[in-house]
C-alpha positions as CSV (number, residue, x, y, z in Angstrom):
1,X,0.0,0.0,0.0
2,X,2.8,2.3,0.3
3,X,4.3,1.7,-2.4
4,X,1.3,3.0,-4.3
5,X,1.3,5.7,-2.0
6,X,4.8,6.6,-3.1
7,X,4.1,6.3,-6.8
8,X,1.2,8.8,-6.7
9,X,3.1,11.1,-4.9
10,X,5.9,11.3,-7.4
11,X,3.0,11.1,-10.4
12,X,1.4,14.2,-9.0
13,X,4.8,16.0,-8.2
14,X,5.9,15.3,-12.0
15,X,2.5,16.8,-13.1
16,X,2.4,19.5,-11.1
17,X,5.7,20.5,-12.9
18,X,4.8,20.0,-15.8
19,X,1.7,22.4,-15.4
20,X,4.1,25.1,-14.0
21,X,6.3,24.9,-17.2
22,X,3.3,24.9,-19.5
23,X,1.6,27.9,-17.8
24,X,4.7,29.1,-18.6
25,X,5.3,29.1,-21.8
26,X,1.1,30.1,-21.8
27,X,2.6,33.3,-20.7
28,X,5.0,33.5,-22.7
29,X,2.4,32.9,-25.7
30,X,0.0,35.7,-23.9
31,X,2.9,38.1,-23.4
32,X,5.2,37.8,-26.3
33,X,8.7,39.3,-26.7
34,X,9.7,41.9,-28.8
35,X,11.1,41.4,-32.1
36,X,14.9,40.9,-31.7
37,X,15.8,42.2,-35.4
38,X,19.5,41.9,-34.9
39,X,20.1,44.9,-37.1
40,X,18.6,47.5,-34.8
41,X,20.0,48.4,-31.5
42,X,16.0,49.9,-30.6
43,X,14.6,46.2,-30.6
44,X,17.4,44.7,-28.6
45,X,17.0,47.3,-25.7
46,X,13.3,46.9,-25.8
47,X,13.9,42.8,-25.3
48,X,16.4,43.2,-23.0
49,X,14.2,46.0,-21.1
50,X,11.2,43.4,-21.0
51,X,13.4,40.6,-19.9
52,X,14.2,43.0,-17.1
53,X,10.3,43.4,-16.1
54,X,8.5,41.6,-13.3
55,X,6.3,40.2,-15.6
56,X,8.8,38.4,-17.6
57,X,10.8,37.6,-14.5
58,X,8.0,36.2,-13.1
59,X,7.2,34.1,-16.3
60,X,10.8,33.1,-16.0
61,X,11.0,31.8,-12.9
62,X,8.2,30.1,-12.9
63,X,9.4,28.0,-15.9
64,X,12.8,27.1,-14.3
65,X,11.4,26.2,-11.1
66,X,8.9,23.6,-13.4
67,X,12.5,22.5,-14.9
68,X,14.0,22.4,-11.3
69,X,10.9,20.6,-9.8
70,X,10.0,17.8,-12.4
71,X,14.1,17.1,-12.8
72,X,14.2,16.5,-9.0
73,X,11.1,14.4,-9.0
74,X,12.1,12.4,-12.2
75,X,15.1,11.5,-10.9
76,X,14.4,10.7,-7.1
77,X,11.1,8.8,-7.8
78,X,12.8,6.8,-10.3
79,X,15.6,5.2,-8.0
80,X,13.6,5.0,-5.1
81,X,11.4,2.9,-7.8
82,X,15.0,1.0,-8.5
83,X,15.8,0.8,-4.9
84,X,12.4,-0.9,-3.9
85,X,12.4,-3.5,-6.9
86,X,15.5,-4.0,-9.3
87,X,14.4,-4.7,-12.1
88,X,11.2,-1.2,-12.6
89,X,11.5,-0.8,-15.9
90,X,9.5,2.4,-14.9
91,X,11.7,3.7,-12.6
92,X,14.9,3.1,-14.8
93,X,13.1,5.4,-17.3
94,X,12.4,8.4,-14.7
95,X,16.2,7.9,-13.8
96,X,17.0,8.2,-17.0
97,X,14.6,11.2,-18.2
98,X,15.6,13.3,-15.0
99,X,19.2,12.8,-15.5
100,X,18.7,14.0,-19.4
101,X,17.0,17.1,-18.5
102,X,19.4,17.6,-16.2
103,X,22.5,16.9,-18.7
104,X,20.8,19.0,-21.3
105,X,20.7,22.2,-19.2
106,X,24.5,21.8,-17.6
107,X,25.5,21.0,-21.4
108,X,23.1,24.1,-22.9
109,X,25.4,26.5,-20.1
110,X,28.5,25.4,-20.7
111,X,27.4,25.5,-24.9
112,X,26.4,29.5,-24.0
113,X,29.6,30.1,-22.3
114,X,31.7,28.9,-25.4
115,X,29.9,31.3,-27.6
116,X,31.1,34.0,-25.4
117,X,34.5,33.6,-25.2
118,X,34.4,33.1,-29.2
119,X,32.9,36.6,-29.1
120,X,36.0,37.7,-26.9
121,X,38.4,36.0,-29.2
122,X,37.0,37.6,-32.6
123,X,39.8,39.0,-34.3
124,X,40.3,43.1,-34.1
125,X,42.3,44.8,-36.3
126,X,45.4,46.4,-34.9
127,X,44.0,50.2,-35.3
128,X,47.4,52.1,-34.0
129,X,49.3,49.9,-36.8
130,X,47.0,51.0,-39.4
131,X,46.9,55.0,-38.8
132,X,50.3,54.5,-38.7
133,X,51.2,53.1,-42.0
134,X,48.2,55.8,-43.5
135,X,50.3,58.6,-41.8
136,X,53.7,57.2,-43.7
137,X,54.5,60.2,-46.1
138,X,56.8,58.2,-48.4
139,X,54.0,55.9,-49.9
140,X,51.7,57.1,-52.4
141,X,48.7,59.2,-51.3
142,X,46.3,56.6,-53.5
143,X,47.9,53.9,-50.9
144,X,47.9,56.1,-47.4
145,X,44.5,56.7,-48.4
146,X,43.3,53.0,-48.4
147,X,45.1,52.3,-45.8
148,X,43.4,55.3,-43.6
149,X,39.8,54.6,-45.0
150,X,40.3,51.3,-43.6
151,X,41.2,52.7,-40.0
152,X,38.5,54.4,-40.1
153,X,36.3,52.0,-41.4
154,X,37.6,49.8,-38.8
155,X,37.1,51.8,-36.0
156,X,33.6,52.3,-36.6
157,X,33.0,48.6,-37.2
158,X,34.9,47.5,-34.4
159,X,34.4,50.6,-31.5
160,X,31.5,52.9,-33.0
161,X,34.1,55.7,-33.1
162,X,34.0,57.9,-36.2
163,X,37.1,59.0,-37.1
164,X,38.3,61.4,-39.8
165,X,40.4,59.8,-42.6
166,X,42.5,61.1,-45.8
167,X,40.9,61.3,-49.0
168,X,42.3,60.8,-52.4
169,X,42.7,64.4,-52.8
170,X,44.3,64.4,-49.6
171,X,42.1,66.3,-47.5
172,X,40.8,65.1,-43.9
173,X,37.4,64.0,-44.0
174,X,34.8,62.9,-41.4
175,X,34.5,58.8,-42.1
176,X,30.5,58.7,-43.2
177,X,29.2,54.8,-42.1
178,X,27.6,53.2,-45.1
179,X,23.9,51.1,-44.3
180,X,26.2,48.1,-44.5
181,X,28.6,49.5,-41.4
182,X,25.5,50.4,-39.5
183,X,24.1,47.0,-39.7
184,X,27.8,45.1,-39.2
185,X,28.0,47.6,-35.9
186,X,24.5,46.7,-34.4
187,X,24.9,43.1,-35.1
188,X,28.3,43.2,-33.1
189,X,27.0,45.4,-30.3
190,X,23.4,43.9,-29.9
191,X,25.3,39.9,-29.6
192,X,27.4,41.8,-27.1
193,X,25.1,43.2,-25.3
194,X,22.8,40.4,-25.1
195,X,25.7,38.1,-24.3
196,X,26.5,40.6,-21.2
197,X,23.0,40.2,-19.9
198,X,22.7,36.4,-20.2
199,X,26.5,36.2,-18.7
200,X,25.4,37.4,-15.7
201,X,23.0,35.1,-14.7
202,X,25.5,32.0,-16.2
203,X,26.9,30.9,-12.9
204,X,24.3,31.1,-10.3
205,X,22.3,28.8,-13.1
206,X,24.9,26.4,-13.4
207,X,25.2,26.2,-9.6
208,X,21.8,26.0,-9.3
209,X,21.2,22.8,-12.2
210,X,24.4,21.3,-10.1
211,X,22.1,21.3,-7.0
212,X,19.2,20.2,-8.0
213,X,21.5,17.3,-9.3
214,X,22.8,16.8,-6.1
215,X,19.8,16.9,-3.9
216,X,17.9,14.4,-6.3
217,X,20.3,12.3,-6.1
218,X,20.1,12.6,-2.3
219,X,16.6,12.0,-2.4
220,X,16.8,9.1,-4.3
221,X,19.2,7.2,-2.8
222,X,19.1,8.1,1.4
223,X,15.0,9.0,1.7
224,X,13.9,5.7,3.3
225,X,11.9,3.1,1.6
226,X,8.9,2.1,3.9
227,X,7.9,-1.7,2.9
228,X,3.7,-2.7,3.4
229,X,3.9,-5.1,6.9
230,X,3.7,-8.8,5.6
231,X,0.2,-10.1,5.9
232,X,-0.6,-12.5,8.3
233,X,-3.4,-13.8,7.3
């Protein structure tokens, strides 16, 4: 009898999570983001700015407690299923759906943090070499022009600086960004900033998946077992 006990117990934690993760993403639905159109800074602000709100917060947290909740229960019901009879075929599938869930998350953080450090390790140009071999009076002025376009070109792509740079007649101009520079720069600065946001949050959320690991474990393996009293009939 306690067995059964046991097993509804763990069937109604499991779809009580499930209920939290799917109102959820009902909210989600309701509520929808803004448009992240990578080439304009406006709609990134305005996403990040909503992920900032109580609204969304509260949306989110609710989903990752569903996550936290029905990987815990998946996991601790199934080898407590194990632990009372070997061979649960049932319980050897919640072991192994909990522990997924759980892998897929610890993998999808460390998969995010990779992306960042590529963003850290995208090559920039060496701008103080460049306006240095512009500013060389011995080469051609068709050549230090190139070469000080480029600076400036550069170091609007790269910083959102505008710089002045020497023409082909030789006069000092004010670099004008073309519609393709614009888009490059909000592209860069939007994944950055984005990347900043989401950063932040990184290592509380891995500590946190690492826990819920550990105490479902826990629960599975050390929370006692209570067997039905033989009958003696």
């Amino acid at each position: 009898m306690e067995k059964a006990n046991l097993r509804v117990s763990g069937e109604k934690i499991i779809i009580a999570a499930l209920l939290m993760i799917l109102a959820a993403e009902i909210g989600k639905a309701v509520w929808p983001m803004a448009a992240t159109d990578s080439e304009s800074a406006d709609a990134i602000r305005m996403f990040l700015a909503q992920k900032s709100s109580l609204k969304y917060k509260l949306i989110d947290s609710v989903n990752l407690f569903g996550f936290f909740l029905l990987t815990m229960s998946l996991i601790a019901t199934g080898i407590r299923r194990v632990r009372s009879k070997w061979t649960s075929i049932k319980g050897i599938a919640l072991t192994i759906i909990g522990l997924g869930i759980l892998l897929y998350h610890v993998a999808e953080i460390e998969s995010y943090k990779s992306i960042g450090k590529s963003l850290d390790e995208i090559a920039r140009p060496n701008f103080e070499l460049l306006k240095f071999r512009a500013e060389q009076e011995n080469l051609p002025l068709k050549a230090r022009s190139m070469l000080s376009r480029m600076y400036a070109s550069d170091k609007f792509l790269h910083e959102g600086k505008v710089v002045e740079y020497i023409s082909e007649t030789g006069v000092s101009k004010k670099y004008e960004p073309t519609a393709d520079d614009v888009k490059f720069r909000n592209v860069q600065s939007n994944a950055r900033e984005i990347w900043d946001y989401n950063n932040k949050l990184l290592p509380k959320l891995y500590q946190l998946w690492v826990a819920v690991g550990v105490i479902s474990l826990a629960l599975g393996v050390f929370s006692p077992i209570r067997k039905a009293p033989p009958n003696m009939r």
